[in-house]
C-alpha distance (Angstrom), angle and dihedral (degrees) to the residues before:
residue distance angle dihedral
X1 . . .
X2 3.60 . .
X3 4.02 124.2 .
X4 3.73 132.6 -119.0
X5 3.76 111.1 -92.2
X6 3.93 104.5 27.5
X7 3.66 99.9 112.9
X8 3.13 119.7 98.9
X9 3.91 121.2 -102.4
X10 3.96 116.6 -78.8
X11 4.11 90.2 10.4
X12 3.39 106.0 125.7
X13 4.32 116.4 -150.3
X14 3.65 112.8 -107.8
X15 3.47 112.5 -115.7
X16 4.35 90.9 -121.5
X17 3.51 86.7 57.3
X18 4.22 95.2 49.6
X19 4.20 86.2 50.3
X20 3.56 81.2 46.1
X21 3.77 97.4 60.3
X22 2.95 94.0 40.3
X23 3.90 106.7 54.6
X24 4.02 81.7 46.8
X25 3.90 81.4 60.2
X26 3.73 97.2 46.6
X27 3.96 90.7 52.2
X28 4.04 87.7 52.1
X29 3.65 98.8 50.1
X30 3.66 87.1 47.9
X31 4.10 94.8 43.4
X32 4.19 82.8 47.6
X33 4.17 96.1 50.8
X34 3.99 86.2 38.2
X35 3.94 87.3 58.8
X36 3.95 96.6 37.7
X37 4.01 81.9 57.1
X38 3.52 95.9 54.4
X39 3.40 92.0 45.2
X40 3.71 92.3 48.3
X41 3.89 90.3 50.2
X42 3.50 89.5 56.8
X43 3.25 101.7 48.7
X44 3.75 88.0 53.4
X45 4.00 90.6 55.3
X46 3.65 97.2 51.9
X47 3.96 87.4 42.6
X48 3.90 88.1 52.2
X49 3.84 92.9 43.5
X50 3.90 92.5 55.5
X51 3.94 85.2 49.4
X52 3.31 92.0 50.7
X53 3.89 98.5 50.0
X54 4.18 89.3 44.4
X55 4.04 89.8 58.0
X56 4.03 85.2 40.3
X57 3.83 83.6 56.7
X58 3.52 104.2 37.6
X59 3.75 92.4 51.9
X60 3.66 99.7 46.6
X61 3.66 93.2 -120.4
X62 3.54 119.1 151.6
X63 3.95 99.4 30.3
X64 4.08 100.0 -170.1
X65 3.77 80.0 70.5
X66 3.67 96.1 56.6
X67 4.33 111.4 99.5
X68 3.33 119.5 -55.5
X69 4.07 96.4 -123.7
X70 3.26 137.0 6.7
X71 3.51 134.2 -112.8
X72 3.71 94.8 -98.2
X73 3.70 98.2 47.5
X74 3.60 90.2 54.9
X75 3.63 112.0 73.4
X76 4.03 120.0 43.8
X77 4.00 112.8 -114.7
X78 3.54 122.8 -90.7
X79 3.82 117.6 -116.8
């Protein structure tokens, strides 16, 4: 894409290459809010998965998931 101020002096822009421009503008804003959606719909998933995994938690649900040992399993006992 060219930049502002590279014509030469007293040349004016044709107007095919303004519509031009501009339609290559259009199609970046629109490439720009279709990755700021995607990003915002993924950000939504992972927010919803660790939602999903604190209730799981919180209500005990899924019990093969709980610790693997308890506290007093863990250590050997003291003579």
């Amino acid at each position: 894409m060219r930049q502002r101020g590279t014509d030469p002096p007293n040349t004016p822009t044709s107007p095919e290459n303004t519509m031009y421009e501009h339609e290559i503008q259009q199609q970046h804003a629109a490439e720009l809010m279709r990755v700021a959606a995607a990003e915002r719909l993924a950000r939504q998933a992972v927010k919803a998965r660790r939602a999903a995994r604190r209730t799981a938690r919180a209500s005990g649900q899924n019990a093969s998931e709980g610790p693997v040992s308890s506290l007093r399993n863990r250590f050997a006992r003291a003579a």
